[in-house]
PAVORO-96174 format. One record per atom (N, C-alpha, C): x, y, z. Coordinates in pm, whole numbers, padded with zeros to 5 digits, always signed. Layout:
! residues N
XYZ ...
This chain:
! residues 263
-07663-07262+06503 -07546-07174+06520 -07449-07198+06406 -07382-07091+06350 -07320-07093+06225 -07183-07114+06250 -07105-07167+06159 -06972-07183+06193 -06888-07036+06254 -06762-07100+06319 -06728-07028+06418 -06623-06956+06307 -06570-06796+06334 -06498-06716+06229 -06338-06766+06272 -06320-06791+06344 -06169-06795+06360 -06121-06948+06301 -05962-06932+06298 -05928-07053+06197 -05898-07181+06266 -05869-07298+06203 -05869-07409+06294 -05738-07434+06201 -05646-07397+06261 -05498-07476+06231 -05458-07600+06249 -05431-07708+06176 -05447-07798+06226 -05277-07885+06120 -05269-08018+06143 -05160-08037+06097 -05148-08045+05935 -05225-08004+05845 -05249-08035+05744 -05359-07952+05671 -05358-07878+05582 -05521-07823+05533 -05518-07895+05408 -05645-07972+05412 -05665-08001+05285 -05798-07949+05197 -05839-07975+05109 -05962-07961+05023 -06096-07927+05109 -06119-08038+05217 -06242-08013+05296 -06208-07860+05375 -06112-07850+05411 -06047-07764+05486 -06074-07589+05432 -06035-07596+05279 -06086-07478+05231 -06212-07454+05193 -06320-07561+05171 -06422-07543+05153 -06463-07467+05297 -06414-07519+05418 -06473-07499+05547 -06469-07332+05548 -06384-07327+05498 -06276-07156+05491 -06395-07032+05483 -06500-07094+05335 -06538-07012+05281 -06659-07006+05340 -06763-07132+05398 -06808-07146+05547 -06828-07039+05648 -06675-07034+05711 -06690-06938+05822 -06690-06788+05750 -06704-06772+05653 -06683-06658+05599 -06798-06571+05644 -06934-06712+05608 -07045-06630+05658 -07115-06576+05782 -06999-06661+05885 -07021-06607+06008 -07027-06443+06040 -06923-06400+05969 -06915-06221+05963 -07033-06193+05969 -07160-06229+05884 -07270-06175+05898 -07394-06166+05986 -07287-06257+06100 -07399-06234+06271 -07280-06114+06313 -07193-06103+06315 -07062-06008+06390 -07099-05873+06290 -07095-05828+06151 -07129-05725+06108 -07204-05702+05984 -07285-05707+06000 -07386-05722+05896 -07433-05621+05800 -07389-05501+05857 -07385-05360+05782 -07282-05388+05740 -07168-05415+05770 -07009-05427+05684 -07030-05526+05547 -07076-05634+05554 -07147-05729+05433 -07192-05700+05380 -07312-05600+05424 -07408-05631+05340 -07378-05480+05221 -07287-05377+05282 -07227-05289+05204 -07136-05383+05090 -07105-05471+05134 -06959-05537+05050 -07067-05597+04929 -07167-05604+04932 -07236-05671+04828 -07283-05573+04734 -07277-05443+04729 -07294-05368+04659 -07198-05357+04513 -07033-05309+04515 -06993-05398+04426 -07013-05495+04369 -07049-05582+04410 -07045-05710+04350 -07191-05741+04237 -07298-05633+04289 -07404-05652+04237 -07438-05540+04114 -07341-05434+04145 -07317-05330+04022 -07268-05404+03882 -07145-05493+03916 -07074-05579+03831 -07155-05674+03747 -07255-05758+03824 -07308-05815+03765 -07430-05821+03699 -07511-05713+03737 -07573-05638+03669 -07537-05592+03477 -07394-05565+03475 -07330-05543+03371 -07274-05674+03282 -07242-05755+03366 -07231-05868+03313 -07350-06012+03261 -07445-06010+03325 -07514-06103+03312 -07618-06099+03164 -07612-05916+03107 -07673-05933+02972 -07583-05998+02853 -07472-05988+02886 -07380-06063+02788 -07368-06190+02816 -07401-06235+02881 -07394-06363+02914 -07519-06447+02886 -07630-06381+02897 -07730-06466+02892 -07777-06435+02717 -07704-06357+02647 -07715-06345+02493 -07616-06468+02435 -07522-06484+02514 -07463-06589+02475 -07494-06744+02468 -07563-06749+02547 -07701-06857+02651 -07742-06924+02471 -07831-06770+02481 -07955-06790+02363 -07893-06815+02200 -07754-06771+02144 -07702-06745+02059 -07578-06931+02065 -07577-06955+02151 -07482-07063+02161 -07502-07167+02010 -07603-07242+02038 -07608-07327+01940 -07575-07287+01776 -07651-07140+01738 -07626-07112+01620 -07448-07090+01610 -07372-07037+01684 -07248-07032+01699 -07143-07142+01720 -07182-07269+01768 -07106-07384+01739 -07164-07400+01636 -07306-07380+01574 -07306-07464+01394 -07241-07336+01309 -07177-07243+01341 -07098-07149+01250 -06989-07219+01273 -06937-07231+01392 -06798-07262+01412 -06765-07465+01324 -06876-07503+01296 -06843-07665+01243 -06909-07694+01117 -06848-07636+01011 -06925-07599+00923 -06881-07775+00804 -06787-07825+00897 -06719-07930+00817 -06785-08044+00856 -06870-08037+00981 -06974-08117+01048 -07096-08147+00992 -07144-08034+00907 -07255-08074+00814 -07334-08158+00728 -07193-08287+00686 -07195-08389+00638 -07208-08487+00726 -07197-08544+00808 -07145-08601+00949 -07280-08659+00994 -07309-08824+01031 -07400-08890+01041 -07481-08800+01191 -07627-08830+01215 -07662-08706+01244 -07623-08732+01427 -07594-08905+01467 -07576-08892+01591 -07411-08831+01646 -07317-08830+01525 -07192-08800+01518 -07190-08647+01555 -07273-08621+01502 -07280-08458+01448 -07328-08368+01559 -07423-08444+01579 -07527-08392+01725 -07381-08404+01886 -07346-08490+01866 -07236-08540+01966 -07136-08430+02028 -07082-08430+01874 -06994-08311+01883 -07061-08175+01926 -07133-08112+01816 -07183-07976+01917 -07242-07959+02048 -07287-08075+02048 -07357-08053+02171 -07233-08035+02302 -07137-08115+02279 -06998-08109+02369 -06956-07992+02351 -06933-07902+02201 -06880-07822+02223 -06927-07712+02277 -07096-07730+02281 -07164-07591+02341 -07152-07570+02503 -07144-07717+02537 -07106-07744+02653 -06951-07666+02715 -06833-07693+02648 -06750-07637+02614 -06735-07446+02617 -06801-07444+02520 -06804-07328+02490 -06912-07235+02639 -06983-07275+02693 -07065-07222+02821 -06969-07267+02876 -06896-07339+02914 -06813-07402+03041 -06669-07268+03055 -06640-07281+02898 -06569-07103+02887 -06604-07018+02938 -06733-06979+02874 -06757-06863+02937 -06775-06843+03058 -06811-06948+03106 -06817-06932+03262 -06723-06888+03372 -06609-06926+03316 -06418-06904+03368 -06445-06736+03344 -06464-06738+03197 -06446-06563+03162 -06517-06485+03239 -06653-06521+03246 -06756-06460+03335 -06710-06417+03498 -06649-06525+03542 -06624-06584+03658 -06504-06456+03697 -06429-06482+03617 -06251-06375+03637 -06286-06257+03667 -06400-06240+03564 -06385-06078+03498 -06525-06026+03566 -06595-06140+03680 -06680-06034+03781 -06577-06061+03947 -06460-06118+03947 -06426-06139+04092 -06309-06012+04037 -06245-06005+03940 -06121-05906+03938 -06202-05769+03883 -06307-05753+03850 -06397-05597+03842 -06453-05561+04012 -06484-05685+03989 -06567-05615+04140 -06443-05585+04258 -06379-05671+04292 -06224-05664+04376 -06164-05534+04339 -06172-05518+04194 -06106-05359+04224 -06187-05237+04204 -06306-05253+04135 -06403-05138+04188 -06466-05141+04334 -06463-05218+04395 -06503-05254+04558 -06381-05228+04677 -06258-05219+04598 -06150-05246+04671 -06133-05142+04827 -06270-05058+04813 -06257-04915+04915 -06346-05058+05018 -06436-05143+04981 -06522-05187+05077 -06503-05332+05129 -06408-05370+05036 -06333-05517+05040 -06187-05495+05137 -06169-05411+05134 -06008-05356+05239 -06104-05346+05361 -06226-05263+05398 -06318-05263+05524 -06321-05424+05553 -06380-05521+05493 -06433-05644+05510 -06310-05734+05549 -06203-05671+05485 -06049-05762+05527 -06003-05698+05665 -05995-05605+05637 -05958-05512+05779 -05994-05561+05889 -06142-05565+05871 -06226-05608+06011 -06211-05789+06059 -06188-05850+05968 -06158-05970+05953 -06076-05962+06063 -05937-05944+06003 -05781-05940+06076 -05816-05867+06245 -05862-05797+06252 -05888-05733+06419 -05942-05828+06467 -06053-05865+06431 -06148-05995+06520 -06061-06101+06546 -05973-06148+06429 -05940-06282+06501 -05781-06242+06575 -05720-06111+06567 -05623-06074+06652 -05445-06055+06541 -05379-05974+06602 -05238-05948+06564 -05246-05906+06426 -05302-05837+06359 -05362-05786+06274 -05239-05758+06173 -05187-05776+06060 -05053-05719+05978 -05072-05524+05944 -04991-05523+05960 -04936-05386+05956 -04957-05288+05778 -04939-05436+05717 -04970-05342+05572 -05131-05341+05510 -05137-05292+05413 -05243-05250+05384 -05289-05353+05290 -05211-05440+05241 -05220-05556+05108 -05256-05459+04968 -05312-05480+04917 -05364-05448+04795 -05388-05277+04749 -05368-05217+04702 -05450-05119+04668 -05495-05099+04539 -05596-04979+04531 -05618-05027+04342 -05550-05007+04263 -05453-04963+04217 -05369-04987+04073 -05319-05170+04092 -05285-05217+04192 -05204-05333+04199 -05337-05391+04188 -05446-05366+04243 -05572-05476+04195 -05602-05453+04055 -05656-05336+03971 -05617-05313+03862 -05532-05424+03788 -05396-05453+03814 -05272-05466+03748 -05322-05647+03740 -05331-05667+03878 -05387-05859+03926 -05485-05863+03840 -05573-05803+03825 -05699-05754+03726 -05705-05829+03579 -05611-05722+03548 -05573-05803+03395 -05468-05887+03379 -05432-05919+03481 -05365-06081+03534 -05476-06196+03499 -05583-06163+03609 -05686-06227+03582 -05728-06282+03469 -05776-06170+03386 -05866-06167+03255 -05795-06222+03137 -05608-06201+03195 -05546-06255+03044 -05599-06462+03050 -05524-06479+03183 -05527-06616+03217 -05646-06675+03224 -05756-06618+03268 -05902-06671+03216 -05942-06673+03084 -05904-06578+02985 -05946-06575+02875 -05826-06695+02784 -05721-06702+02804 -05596-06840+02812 -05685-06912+02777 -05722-06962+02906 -05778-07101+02937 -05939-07147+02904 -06009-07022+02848 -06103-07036+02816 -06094-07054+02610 -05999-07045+02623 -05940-07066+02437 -05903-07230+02438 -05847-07240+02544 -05726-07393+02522 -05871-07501+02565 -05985-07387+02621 -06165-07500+02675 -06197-07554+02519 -06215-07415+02444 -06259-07420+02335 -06256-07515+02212 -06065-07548+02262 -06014-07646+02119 -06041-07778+02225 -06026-07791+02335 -06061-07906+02365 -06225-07960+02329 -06319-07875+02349 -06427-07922+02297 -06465-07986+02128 -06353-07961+02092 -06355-08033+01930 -06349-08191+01980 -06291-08251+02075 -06289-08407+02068 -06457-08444+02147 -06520-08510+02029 -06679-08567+02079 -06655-08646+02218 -06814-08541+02285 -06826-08654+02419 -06741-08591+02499 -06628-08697+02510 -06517-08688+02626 -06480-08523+02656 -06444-08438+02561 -06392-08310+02511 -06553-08212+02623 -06644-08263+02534 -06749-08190+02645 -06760-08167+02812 -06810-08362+02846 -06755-08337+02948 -06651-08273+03051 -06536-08334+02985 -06392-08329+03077 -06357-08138+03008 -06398-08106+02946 -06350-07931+02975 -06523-07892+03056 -06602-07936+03090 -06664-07877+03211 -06626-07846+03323 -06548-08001+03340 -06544-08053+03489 -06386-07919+03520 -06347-07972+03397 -06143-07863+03435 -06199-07741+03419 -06319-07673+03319 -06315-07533+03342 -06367-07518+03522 -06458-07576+03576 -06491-07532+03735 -06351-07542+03800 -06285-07648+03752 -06132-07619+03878 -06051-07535+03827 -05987-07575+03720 -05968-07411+03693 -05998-07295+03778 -06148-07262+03688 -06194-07139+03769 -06141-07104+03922 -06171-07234+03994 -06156-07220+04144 -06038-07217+04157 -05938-07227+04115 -05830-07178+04160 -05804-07082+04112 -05778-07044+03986 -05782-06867+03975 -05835-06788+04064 -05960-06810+04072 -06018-06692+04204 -05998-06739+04298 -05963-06876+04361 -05888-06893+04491 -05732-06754+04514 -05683-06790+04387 -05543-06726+04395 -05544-06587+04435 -05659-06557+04332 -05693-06342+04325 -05732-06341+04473 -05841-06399+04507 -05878-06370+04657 -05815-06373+04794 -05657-06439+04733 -05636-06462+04838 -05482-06347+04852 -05505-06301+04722 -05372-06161+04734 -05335-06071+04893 -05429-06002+04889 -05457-05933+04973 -05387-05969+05127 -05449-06057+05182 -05424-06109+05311 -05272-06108+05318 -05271-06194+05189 -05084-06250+05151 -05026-06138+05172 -05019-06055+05079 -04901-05931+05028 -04920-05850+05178 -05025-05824+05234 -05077-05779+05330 -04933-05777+05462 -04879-05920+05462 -04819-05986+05509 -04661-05966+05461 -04672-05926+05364 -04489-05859+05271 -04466-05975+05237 -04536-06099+05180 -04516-06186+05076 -04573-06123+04951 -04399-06159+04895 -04409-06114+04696 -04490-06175+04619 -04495-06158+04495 -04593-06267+04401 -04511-06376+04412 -04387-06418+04402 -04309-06546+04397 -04354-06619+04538 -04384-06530+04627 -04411-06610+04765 -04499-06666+04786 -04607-06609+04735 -04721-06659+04730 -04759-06735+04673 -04717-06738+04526 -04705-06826+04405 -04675-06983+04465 -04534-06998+04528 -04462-07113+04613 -04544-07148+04734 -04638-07053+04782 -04718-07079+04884 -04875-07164+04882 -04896-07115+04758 -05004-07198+04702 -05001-07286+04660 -04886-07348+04538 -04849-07453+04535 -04821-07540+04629 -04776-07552+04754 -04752-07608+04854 -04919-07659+04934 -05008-07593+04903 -05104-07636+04939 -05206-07583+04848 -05212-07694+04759 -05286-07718+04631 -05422-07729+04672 -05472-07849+04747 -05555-07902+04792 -05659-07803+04866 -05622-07749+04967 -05699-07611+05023 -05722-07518+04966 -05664-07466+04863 -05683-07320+04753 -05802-07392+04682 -05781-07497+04609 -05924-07576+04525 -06028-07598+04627 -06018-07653+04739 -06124-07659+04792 -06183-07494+04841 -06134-07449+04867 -06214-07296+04888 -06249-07252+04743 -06155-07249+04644 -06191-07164+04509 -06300-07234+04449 -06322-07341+04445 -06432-07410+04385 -06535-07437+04458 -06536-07416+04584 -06638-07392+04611 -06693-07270+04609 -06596-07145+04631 -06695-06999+04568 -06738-06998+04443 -06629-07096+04352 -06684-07109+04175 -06821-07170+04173 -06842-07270+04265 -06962-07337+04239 -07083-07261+04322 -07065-07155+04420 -07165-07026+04462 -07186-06944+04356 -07069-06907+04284 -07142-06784+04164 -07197-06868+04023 -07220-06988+04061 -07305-07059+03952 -07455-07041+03997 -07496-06987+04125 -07598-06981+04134 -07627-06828+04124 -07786-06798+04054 -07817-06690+04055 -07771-06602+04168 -07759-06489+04121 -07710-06404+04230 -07596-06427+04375 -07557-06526+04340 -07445-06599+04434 -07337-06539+04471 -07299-06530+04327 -07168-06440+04330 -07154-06269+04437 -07310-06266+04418 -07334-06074+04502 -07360-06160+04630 -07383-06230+04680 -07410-06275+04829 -07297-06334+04891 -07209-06434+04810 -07098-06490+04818 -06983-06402+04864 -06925-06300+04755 -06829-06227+04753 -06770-06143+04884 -06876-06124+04963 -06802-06057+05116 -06786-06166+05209 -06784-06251+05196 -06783-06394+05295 -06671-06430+05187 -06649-06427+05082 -06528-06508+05044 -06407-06431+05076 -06387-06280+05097 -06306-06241+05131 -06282-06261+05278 -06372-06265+05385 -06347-06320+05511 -06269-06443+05489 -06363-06577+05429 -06297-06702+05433 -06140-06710+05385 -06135-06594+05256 -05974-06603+05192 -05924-06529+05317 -05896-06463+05392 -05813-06391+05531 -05790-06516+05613 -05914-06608+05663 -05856-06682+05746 -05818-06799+05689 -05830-06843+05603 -05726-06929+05496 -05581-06872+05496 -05552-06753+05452 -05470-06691+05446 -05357-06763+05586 -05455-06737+05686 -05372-06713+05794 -05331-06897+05866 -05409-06983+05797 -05406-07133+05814 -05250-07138+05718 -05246-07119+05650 -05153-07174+05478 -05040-07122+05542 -05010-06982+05618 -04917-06946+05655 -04903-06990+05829 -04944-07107+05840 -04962-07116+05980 -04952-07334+05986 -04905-07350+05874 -04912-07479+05871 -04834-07512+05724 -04760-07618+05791 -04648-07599+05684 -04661-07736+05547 -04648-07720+05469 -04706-07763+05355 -04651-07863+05339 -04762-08014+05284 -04704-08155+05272 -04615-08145+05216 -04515-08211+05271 -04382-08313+05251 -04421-08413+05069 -04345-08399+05020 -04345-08498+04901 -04354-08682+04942 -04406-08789+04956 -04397-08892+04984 -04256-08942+04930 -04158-08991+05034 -04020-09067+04954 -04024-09158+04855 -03913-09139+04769 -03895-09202+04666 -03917-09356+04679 -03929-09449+04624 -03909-09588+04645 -03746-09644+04632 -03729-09733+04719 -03568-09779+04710 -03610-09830+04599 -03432-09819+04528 -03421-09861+04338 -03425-09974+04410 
């Protein structure tokens, strides 16, 4: 038996908490399974379009960090090897953010007729349903290239970090996946929010307040659309899980700062 759809409010959400989020998401798909399995249609148009650019990038990588280190050429060969190899690392760990933005904020707003169904139905099942509509497409649109600026940001600031050997490789892997997961924690979780007549500032202050649960749900959908076809199976269960997240974050009030130490 699959996890249960409704939310478990509890005194605190943390990290495990949003992973759980994205969990019950897939419960929807014993309750409506024609509603899902429509919601995956977007998502699989998108990536369809996306995955030839991506996997040219795959094959083209290496020759493109030895364009990009042309000052490396001299460079003893385990020095040399070190570095690109981090930065290709780097440089896929980018694209992956980019990839990542620019199939959750395409598909979210070319889907947005079948992703409002999947939220809709959400909110009735578990009861008291909000009155507004959250999102529509120009404002997903608009979040859109919200998205794509701040992914493509941070997939530049991946880039120069991969110049420091080794460390630079690793450690912009590990920050591009959190990253990622919170960006599309944030986008996914618009809807429900505004839904609710919280502004961008509200939400903004709302997420911050519970850091811990937005990463644990966003990174864990980041680490679903790392798998083939994930992202098209994922994407209507993450909008369930972001609704009843939604409704935890605004239903539990966000850690307290630990007190200062007496001077």
């Amino acid at each position: 038996m699959g996890p249960a759809l409704g939310s478990a409010v509890g005194s605190t959400v943390g990290f495990a908490d949003g992973v759980g989020h994205l969990l019950r998401g897939f419960a929807m798909w014993r309750r409506r399974p024609g509603l899902m399995l429509r919601g995956m249609l977007p998502a699989l148009l998108v990536l369809l379009l996306l995955v030839g650019l991506f996997t040219g990038l795959v094959l083209e990588v290496g020759d493109l960090v030895a364009w990009a280190t042309p000052f490396a050429d001299g460079w003893a060969a385990g020095l040399r090897s070190a570095l690109r190899v981090g930065l290709a690392l780097v440089v896929l760990a980018a694209t992956v953010i980019l990839f990542s933005v620019t199939f959750t904020a395409l598909t979210l707003t070319l889907g947005d007729p079948f992703y409002e169904r999947v939220w809709r139905a959400t909110e009735e099942l578990l009861g008291d349903p909000p009155e507004g509509d959250g999102l529509g497409f120009w404002a997903s649109a608009r979040d859109a290239l919200v998205l794509l600026g701040l992914g493509l940001a941070v997939g530049v600031g991946l880039f120069v970090l991969g110049f420091v050997p080794v460390v630079g490789g690793v450690g912009g892997t590990v920050l591009g996946v959190v990253v990622a997961g919170w960006l599309l924690g944030s986008e996914l979780l618009n809807r429900p929010l505004e839904a609710r007549g919280i502004d961008r500032a509200g939400r903004r202050a709302l997420l911050r307040g519970h850091r811990s649960a937005v990463l644990g749900y966003g990174v864990a959908t980041q680490v679903c659309f790392l798998v083939p076809l994930g992202g098209v199976a994922v994407m209507p269960a993450a909008v369930v899980g972001a609704t009843t997240l939604a409704r935890d974050l605004l239903s539990t009030p966000a850690p307290s700062a630990p007190p200062a130490p007496p001077a």
